[in-house]
C-alpha angles and dihedrals in degrees: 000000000000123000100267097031106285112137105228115260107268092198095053089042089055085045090055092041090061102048088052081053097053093038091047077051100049092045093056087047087054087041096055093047090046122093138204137180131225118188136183136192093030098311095310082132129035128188121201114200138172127247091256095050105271124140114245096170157318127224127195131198108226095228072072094072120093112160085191089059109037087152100068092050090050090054084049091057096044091049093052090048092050086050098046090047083048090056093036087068090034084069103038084050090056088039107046098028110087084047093051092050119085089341088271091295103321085136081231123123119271111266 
């Protein structure tokens, strides 16, 4: 209840609800065209990935490659990939955010 005693507008509450519910829609659209990069050894390999986590690509420099050592580049790959996912949640954090946190004024509790 309302200071005062009012019970809140339902119908208002369900308007507003809905709304959260288009714009938290609209956000993990934007999030899954979005794309970041990661890198590792100074930008010998580089991961693309999407706002939402996929894996869009992975580049290697060929001064990378040593047969000799897969296991290094392996390491690489392994390190964009960490860094791309990590900005990747870096993004949907400033994008959803807002939208995750007190439910935009609801006056509800953050999911």
């Amino acid at each position: 209840m309302k200071p005062g005693g009012q019970q809140p507008n339902m119908q208002q509450l369900m308007k507003q609800a809905q709304k959260m519910q288009q714009q938290m829609m609209a956000a993990q659209e934007a999030l899954a065209q979005a794309e970041v990069t990661g890198t590792s050894g100074g930008g010998l390999v580089t991961a693309t990935v999407t706002g939402s986590g996929d894996v869009v690509s992975v580049k290697i420099k060929p001064e990378a490659v040593d047969p000799d050592d897969v296991e290094s580049l392996e390491d690489l790959v392994v390190a964009a990939l960490h860094d791309a996912s990590r900005a990747a949640r870096a993004l949907a954090d400033e994008r959803m955010g807002p939208l995750t946190s007190g439910m935009g004024g609801l006056g509800l509790p953050g999911m």
